[in-house]
C-alpha positions as CSV (number, residue, x, y, z in Angstrom):
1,X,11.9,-1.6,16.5
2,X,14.9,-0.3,14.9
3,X,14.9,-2.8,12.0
4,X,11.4,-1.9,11.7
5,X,12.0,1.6,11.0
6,X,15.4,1.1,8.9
7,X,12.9,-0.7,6.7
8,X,9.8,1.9,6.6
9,X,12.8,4.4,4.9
10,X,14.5,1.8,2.8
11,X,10.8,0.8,1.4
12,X,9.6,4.8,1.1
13,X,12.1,6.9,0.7
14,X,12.5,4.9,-2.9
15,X,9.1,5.6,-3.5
16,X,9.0,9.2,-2.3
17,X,11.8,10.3,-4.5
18,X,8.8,11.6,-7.0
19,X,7.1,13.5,-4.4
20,X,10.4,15.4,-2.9
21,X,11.8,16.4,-6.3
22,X,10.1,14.8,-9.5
23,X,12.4,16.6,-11.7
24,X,15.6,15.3,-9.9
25,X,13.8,11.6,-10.6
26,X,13.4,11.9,-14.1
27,X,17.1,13.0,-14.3
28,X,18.6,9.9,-12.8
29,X,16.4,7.9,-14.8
30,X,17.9,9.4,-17.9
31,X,21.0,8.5,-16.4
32,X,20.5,5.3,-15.6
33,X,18.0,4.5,-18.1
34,X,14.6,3.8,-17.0
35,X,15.2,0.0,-16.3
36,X,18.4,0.8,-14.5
37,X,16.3,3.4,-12.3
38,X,13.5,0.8,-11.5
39,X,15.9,-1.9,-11.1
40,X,17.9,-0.1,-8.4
41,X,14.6,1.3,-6.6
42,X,13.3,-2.4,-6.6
43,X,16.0,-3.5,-5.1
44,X,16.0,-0.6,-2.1
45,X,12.4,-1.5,-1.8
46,X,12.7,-5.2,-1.5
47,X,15.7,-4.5,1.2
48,X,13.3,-2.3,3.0
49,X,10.3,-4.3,2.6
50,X,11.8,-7.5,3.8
51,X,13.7,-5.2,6.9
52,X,10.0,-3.6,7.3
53,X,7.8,-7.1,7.2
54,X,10.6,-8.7,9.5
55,X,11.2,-5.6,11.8
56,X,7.0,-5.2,12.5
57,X,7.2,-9.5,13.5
58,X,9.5,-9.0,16.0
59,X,8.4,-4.7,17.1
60,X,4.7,-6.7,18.0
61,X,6.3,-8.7,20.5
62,X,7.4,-6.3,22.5
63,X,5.8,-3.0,21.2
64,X,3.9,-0.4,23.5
65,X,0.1,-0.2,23.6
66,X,-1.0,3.3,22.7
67,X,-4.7,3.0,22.2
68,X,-7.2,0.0,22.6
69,X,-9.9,-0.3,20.0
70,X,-13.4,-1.2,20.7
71,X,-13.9,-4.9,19.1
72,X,-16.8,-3.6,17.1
73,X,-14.4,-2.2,14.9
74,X,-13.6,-5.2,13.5
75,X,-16.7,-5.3,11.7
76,X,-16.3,-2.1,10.4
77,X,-12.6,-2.8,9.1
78,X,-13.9,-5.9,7.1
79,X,-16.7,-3.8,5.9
80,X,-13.6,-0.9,4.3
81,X,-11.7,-3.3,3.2
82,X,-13.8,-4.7,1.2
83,X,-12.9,-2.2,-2.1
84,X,-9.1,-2.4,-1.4
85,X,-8.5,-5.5,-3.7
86,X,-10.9,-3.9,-6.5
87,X,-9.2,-1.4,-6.4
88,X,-5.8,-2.1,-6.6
89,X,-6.8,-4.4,-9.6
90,X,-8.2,-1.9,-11.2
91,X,-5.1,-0.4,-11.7
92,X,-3.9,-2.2,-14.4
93,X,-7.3,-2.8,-15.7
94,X,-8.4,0.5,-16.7
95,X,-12.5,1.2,-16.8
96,X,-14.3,3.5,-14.7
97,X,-13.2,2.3,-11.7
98,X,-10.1,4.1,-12.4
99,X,-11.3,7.1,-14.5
100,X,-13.7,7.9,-11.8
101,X,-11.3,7.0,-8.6
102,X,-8.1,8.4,-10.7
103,X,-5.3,6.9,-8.3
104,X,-6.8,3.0,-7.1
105,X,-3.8,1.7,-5.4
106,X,-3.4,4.9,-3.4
107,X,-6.9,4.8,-2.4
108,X,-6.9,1.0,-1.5
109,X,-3.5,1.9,0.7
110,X,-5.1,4.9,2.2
111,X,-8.3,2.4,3.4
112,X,-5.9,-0.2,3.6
113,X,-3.5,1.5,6.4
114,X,-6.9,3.6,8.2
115,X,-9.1,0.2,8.6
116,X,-5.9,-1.3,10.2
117,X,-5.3,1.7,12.3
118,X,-8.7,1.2,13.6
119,X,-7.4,-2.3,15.2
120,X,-4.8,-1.6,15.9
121,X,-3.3,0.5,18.7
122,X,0.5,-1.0,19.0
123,X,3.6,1.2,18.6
124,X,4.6,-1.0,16.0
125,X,1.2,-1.0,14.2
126,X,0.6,2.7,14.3
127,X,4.4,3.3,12.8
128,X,3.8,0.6,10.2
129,X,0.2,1.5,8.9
130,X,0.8,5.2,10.1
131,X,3.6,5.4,7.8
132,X,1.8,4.1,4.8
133,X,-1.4,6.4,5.5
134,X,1.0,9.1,5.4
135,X,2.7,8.6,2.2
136,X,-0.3,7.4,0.2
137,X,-1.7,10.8,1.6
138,X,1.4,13.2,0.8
139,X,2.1,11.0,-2.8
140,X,-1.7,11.8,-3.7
141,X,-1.2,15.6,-3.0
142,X,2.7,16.0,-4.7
143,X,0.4,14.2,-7.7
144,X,-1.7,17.4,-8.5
145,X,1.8,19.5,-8.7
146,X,3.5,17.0,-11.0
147,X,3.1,15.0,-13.9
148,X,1.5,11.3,-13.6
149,X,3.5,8.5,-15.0
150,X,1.5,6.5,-16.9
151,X,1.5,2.8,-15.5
152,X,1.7,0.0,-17.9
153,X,-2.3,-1.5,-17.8
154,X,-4.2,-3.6,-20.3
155,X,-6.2,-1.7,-23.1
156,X,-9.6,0.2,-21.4
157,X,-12.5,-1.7,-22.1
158,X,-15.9,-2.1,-20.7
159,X,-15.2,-5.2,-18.9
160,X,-12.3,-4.1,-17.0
161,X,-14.4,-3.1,-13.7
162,X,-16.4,-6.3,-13.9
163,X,-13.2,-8.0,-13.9
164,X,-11.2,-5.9,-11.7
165,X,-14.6,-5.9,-9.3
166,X,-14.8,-10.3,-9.2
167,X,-10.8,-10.7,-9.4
168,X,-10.7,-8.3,-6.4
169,X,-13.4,-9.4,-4.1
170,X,-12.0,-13.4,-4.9
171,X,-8.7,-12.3,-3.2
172,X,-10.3,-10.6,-0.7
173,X,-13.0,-13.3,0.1
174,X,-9.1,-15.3,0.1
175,X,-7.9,-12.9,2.9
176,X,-10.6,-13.7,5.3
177,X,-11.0,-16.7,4.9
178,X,-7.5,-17.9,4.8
179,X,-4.8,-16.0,3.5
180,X,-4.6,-13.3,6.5
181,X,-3.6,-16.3,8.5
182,X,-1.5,-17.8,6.1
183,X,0.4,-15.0,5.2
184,X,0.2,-12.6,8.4
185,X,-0.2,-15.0,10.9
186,X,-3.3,-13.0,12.5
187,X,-6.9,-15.2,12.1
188,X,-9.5,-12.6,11.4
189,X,-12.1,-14.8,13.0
């Protein structure tokens, strides 16, 4: 469990650096030049996220039960997952998708990490998905207090959603059918 956790703060902390003190991020980005910033806050994430994804493997083996879903919620979870990919496409494709939703990939995380909450009851589960919940929750807040990057995204055009919409549900038609296996090693049928 402990590599589990040293990855959760090498993956978050990174990424929370806007919501602590916004003003003491854009200062070492000055410093360090905006590449320089984002190149040594990739590479803290991709220690952490590696420590995290490796750390959750071996935490399931041994990891406490703290609740046991009903099955039934299974259903549901395919059912709210369903606009996660959308969303998170949507992103860089800007329509009104986004305009109407205003943050995608922190909604998709937030129905991301809940629907897997939902099925999972594990220590390890509720401290991975838990964790992501609540930063996708306290990075939305910190977001009406402070100044929105903008992210780099392709022109806005009317065809964004429709794209965003069938590019979205492909991968996560992918998911179900294969890629949750693949990639997880957990069969959702």
């Amino acid at each position: 469990m402990t590599m589990l956790i040293v990855g959760i703060l090498l993956f978050f902390l990174p990424h929370s650096v806007s919501i602590i003190n916004h003003r003491w991020r854009d200062q070492k980005a000055q410093q360090l030049g905006e590449w320089g910033w984002k190149g040594l806050i990739g590479l803290i994430s991709l220690v952490g996220f590696v420590l995290m994804i490796k750390g959750y493997g071996d935490a399931r083996v041994t990891a406490s039960v703290l609740y046991s879903p009903p099955a039934v919620l299974r259903h549901l979870v395919l059912l709210l997952m369903v606009p996660v990919f959308p969303l998170l496409v949507s992103t860089y494709l800007p329509g009104r998708i986004k305009s109407t939703v205003k943050h995608p990939t922190l909604v998709a995380t937030k129905l991301w990490a809940l629907s897997h909450l939902l099925v999972n009851g594990a220590s390890a589960d509720v401290l991975l998905f838990g964790s992501f919940l609540l930063w996708a929750v306290a990075d939305r807040i910190s977001m009406k207090k402070r100044e929105v990057r903008p992210i780099p995204a392709a022109p806005v055009g009317p065809l964004n959603d429709v794209i965003a919409i069938a590019v979205g549900l492909g991968v996560y038609a992918g998911f179900v059918v294969k890629f949750h296996s693949l990639l997880i090693g957990v069969p959702l049928f």
